[in-house]
N, CA, C and O atoms as a DFTB+ gen file, in Angstrom:
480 C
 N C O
     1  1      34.916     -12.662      32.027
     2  2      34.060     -13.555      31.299
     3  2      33.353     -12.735      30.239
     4  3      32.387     -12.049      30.571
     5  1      33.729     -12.760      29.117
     6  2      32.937     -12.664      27.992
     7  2      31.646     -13.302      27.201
     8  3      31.810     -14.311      26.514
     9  1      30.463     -12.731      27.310
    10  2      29.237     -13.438      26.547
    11  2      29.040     -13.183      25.095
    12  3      28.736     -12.113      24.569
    13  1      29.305     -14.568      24.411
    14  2      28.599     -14.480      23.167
    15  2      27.752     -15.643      22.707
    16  3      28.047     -16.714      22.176
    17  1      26.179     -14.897      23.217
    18  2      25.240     -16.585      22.782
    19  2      24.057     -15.589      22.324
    20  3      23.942     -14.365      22.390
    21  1      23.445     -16.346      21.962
    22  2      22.011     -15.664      21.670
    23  2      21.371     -15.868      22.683
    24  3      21.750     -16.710      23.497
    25  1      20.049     -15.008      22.890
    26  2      18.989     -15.120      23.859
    27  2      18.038     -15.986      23.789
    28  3      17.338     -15.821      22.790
    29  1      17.745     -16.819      24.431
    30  2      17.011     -18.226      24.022
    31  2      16.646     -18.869      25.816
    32  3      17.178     -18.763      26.921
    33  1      15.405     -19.556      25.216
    34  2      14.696     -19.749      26.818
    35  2      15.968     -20.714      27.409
    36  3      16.313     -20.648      28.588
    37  1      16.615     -21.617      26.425
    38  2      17.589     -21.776      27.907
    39  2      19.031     -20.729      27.947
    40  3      19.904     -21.074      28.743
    41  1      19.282     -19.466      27.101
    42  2      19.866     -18.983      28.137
    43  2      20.222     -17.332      28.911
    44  3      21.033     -16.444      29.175
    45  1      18.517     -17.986      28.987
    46  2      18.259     -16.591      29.405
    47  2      18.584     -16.365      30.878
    48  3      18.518     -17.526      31.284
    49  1      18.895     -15.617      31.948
    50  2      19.343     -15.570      33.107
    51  2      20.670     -16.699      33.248
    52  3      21.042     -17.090      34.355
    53  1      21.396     -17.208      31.799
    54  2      22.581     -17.534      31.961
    55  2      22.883     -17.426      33.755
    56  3      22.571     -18.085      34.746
    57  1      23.653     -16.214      33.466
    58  2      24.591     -15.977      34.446
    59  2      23.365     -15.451      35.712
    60  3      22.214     -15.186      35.364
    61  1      23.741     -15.370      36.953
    62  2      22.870     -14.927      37.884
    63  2      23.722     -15.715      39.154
    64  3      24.566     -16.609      39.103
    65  1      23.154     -15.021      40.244
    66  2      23.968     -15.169      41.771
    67  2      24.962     -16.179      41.784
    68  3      26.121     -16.083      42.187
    69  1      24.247     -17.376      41.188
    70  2      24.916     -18.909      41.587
    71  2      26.321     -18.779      41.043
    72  3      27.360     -18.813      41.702
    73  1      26.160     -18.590      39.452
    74  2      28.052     -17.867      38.868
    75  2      28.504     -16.666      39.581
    76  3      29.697     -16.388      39.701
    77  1      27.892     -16.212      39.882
    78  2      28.858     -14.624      40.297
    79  2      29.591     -15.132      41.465
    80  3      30.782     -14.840      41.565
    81  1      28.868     -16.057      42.609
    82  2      29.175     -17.031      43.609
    83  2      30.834     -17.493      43.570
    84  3      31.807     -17.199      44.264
    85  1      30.636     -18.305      42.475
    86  2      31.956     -18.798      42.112
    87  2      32.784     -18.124      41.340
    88  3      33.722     -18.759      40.857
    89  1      32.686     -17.055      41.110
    90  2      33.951     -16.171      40.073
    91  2      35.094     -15.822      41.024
    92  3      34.774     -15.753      42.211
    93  1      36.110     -15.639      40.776
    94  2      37.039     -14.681      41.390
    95  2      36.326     -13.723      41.453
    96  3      35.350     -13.610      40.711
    97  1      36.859     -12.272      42.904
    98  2      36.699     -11.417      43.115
    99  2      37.164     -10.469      42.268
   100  3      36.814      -9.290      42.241
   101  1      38.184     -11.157      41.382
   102  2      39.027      -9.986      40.258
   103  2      38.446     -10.363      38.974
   104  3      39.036      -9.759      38.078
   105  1      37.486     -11.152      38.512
   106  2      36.571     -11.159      37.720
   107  2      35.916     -10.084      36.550
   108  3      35.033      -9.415      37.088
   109  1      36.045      -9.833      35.530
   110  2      34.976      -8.451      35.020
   111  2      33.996      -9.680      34.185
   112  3      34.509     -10.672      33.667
   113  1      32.678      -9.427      34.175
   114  2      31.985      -9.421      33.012
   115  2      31.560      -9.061      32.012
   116  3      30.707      -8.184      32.154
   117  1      31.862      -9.477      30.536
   118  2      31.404      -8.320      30.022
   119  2      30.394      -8.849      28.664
   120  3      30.621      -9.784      27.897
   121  1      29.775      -8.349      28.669
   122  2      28.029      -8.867      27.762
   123  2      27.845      -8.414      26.872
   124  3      26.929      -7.602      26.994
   125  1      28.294      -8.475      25.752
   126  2      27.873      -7.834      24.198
   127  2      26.630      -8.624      23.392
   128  3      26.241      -8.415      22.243
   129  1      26.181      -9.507      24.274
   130  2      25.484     -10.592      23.648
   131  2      23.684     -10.144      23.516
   132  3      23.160      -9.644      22.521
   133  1      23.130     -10.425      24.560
   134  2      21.958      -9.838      24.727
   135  2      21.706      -9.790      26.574
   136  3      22.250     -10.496      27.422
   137  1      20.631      -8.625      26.767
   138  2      20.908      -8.144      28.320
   139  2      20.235      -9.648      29.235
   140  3      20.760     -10.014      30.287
   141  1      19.245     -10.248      28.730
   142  2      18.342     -11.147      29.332
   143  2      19.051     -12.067      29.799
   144  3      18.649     -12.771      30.725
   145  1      20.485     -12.247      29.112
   146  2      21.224     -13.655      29.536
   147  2      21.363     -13.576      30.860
   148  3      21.031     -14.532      31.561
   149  1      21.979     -12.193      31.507
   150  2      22.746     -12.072      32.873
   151  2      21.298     -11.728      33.374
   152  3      20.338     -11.329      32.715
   153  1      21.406     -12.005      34.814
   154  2      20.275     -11.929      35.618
   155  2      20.699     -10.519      36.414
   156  3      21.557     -10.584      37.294
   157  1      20.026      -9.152      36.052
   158  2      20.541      -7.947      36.437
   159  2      20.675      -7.782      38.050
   160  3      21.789      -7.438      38.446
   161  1      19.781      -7.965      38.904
   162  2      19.580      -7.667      39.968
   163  2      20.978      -8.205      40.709
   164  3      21.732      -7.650      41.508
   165  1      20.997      -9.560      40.080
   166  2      22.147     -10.509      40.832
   167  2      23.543      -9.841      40.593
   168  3      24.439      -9.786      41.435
   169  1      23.613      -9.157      38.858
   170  2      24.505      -8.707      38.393
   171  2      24.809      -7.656      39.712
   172  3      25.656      -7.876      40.578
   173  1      24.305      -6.985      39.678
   174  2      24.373      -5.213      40.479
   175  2      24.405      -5.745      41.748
   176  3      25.022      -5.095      42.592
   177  1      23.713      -7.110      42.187
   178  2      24.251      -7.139      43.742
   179  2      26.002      -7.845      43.611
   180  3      26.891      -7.406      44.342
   181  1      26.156      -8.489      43.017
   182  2      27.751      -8.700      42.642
   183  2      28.759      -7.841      42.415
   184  3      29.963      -7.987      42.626
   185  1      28.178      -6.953      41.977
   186  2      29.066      -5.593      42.152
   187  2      29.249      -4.744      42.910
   188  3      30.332      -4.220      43.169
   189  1      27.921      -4.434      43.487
   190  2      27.789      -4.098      44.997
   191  2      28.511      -4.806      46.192
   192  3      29.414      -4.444      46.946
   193  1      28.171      -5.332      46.141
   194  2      29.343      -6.536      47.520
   195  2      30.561      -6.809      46.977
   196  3      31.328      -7.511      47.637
   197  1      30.936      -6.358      45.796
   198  2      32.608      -6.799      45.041
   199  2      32.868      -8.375      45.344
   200  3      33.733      -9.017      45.940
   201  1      31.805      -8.637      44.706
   202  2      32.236     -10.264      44.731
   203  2      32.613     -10.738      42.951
   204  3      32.980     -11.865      42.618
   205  1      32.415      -9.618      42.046
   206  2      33.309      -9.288      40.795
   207  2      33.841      -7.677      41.110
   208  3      33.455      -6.715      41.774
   209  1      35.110      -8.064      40.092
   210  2      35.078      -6.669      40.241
   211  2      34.756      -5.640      39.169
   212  3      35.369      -4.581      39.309
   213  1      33.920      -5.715      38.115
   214  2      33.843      -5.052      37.400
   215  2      32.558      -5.753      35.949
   216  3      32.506      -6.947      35.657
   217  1      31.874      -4.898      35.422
   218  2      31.445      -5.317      34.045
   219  2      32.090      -4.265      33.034
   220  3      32.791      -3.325      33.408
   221  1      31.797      -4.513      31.838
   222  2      31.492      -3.600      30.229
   223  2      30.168      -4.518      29.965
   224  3      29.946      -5.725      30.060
   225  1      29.476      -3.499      29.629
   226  2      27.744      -3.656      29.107
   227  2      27.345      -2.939      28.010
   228  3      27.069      -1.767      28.267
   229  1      27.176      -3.429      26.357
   230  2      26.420      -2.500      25.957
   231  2      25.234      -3.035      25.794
   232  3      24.728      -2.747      24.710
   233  1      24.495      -3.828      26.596
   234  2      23.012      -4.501      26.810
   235  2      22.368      -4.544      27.774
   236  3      23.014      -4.653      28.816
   237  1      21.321      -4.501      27.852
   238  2      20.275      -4.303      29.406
   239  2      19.289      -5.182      29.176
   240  3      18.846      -5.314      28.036
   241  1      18.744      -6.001      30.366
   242  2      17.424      -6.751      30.121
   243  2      16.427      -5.615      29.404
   244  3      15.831      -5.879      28.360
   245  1      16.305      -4.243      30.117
   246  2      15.286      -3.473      29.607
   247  2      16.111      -2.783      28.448
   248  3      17.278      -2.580      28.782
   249  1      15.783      -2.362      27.130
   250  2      16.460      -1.458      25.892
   251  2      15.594      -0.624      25.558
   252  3      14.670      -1.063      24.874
   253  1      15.590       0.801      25.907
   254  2      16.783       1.344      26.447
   255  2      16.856       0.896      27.991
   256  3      15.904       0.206      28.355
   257  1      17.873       1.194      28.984
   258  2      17.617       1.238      30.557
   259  2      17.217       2.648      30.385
   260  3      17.541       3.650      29.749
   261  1      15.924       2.042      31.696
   262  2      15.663       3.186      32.504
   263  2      17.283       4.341      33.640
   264  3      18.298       3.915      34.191
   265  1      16.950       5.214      33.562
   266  2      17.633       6.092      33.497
   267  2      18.311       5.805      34.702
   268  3      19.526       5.973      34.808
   269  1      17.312       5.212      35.979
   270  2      17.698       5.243      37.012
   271  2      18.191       3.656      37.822
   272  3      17.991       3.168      38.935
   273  1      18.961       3.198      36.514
   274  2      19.214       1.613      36.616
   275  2      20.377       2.172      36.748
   276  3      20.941       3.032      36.071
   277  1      20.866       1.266      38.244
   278  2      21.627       1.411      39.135
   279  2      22.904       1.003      37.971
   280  3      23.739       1.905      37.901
   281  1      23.111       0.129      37.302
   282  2      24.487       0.285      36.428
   283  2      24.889       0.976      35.876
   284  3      26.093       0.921      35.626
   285  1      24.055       2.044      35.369
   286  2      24.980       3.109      34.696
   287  2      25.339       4.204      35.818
   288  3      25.285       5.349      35.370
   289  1      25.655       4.121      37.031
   290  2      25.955       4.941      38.370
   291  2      26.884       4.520      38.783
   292  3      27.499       5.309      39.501
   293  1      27.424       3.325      38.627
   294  2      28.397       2.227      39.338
   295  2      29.805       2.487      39.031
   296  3      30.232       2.447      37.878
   297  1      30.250       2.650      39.658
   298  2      31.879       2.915      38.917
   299  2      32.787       2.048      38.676
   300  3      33.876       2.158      38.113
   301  1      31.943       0.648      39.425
   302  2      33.076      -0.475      38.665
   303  2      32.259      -1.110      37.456
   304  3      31.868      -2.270      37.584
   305  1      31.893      -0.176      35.905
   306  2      30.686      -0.702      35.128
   307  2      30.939       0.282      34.515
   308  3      30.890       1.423      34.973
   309  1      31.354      -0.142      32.992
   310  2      31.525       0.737      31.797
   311  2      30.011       0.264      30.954
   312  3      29.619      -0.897      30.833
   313  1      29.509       1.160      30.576
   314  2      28.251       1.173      29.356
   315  2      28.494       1.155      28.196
   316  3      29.456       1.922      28.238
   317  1      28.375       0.820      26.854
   318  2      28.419       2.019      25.607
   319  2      27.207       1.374      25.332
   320  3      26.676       0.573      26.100
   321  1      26.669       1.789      24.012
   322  2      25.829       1.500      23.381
   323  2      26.087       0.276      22.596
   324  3      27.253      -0.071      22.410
   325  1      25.020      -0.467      22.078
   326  2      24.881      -1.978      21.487
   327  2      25.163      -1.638      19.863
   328  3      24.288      -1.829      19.019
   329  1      26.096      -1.267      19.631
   330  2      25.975      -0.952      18.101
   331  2      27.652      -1.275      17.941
   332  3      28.188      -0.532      17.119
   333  1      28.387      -2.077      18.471
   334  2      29.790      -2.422      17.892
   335  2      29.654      -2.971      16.774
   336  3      30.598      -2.891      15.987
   337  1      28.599      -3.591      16.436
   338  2      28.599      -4.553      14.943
   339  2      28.247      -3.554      13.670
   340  3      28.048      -4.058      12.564
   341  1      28.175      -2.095      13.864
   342  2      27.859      -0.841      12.828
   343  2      29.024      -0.460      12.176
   344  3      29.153       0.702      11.790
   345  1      30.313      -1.706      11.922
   346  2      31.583      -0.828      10.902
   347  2      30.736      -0.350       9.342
   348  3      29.611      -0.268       8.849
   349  1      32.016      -0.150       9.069
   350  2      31.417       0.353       7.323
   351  2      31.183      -1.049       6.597
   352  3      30.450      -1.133       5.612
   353  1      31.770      -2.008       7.078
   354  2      32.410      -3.297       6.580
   355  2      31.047      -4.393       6.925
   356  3      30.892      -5.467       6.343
   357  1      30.378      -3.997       7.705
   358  2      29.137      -4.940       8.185
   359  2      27.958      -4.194       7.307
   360  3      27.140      -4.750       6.574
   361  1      28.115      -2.533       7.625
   362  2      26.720      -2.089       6.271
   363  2      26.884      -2.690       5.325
   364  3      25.927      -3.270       4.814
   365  1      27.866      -2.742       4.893
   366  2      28.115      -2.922       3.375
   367  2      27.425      -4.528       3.290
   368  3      26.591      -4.856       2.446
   369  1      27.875      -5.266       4.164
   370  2      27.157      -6.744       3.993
   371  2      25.913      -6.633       4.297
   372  3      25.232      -7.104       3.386
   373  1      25.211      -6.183       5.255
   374  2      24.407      -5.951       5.273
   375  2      23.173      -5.507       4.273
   376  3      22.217      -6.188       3.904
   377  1      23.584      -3.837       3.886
   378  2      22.807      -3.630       2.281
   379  2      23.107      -4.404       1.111
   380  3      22.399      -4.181       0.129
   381  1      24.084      -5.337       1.007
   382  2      24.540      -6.411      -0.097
   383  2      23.549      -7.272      -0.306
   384  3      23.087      -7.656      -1.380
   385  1      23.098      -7.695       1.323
   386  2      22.181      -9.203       1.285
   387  2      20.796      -8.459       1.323
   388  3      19.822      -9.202       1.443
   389  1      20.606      -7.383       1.257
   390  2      19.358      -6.867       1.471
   391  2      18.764      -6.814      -0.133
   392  3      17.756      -7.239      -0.697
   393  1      19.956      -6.058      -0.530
   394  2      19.660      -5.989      -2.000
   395  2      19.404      -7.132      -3.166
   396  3      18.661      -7.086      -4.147
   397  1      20.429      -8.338      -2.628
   398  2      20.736      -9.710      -3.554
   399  2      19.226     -10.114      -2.905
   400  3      18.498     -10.483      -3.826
   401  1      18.324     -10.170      -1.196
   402  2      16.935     -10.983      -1.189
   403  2      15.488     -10.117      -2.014
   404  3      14.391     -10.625      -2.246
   405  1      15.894      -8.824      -2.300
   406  2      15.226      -7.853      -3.698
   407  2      15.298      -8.791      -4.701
   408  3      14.243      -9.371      -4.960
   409  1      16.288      -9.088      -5.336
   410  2      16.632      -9.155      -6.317
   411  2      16.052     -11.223      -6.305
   412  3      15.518     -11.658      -7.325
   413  1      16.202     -11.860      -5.488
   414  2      15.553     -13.126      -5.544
   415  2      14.125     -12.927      -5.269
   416  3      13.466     -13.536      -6.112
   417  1      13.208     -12.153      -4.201
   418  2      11.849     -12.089      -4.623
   419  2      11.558     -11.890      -6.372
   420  3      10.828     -12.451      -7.190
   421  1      12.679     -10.641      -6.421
   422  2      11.568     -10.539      -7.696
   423  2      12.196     -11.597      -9.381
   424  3      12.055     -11.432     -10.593
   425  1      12.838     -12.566      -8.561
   426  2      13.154     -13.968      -9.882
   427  2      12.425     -14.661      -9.161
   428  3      12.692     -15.839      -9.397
   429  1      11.623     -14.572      -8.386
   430  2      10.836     -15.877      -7.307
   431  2      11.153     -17.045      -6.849
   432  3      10.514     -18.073      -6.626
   433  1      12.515     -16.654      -6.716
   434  2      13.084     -17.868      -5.962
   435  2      12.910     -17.021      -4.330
   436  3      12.615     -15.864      -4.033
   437  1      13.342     -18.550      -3.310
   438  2      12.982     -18.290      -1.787
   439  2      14.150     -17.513      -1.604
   440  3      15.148     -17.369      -2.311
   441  1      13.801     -17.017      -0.446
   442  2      14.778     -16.553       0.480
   443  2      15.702     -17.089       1.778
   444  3      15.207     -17.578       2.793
   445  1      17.032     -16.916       1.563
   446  2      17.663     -17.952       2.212
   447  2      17.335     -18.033       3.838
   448  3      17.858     -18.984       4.419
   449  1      16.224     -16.802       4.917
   450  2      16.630     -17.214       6.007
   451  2      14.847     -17.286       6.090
   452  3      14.252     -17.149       7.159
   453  1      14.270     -17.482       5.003
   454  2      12.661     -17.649       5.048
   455  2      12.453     -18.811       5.592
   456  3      11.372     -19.151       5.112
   457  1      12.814     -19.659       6.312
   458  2      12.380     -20.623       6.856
   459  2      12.281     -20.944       8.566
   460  3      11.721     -21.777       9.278
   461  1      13.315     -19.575       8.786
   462  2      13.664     -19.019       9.779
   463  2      12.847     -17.988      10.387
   464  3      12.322     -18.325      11.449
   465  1      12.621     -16.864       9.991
   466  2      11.718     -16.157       9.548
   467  2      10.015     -16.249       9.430
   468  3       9.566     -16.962       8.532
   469  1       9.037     -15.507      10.361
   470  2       7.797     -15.392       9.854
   471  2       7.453     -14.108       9.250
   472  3       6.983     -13.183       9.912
   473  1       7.805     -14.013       7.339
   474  2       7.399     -12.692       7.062
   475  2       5.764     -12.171       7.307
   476  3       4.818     -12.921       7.548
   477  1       5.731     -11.214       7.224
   478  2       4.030     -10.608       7.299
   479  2       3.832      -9.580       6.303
   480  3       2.735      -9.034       6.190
């Protein structure tokens, strides 16, 4: 099972005991999304009892994890870091739109996610 949602009060603890419940035992999860969705404790007892068999995580409810969070010890549980979205191909969009909302402050027109957004 692959997560891709945003973190939002409804779906936060997404996943937790009740899904892990019903997964296959040959199951992996894997969370690129944000850590809050999966409910950790439930996560790590699901892995512990092999009632999945496996995650990939590069997210934690806590960022960074504490050192001594039992998932990065686990051997059915790959880690990396939360930065897959860092190609050359995303900076580049990235400093593009950074530069083009420069360039609309200073013609004083709005900004396209200012409504979205509380600047300070």
């Amino acid at each position: 099972m692959s997560l891709h949602v945003p973190l939002l009060p409804e779906t936060r603890g997404l996943i937790g005991a009740r899904e892990f419940a019903i997964m296959k035992p040959s199951a992996v999860l894997i969370n690129t999304a944000r850590g809050g969705v999966v409910d950790e404790p439930a996560l790590i007892d699901a892995l512990r009892e092999k009632t999945i068999a496996g995650a990939g995580l590069d997210v934690f409810a806590k960022e960074p994890p504490d050192r001594d969070n039992p998932l990065l010890r686990m051997d059915n549980v790959v880690v990396t870091p939360h930065n897959g979205g860092g190609t050359v191909d995303t900076m580049k969009r990235i400093i593009g739109h950074g530069f083009e909302n420069i360039m609309r402050v200073e013609r004083g027109e709005p900004l396209p996610e200012a409504d979205r957004v509380k600047l300070q």
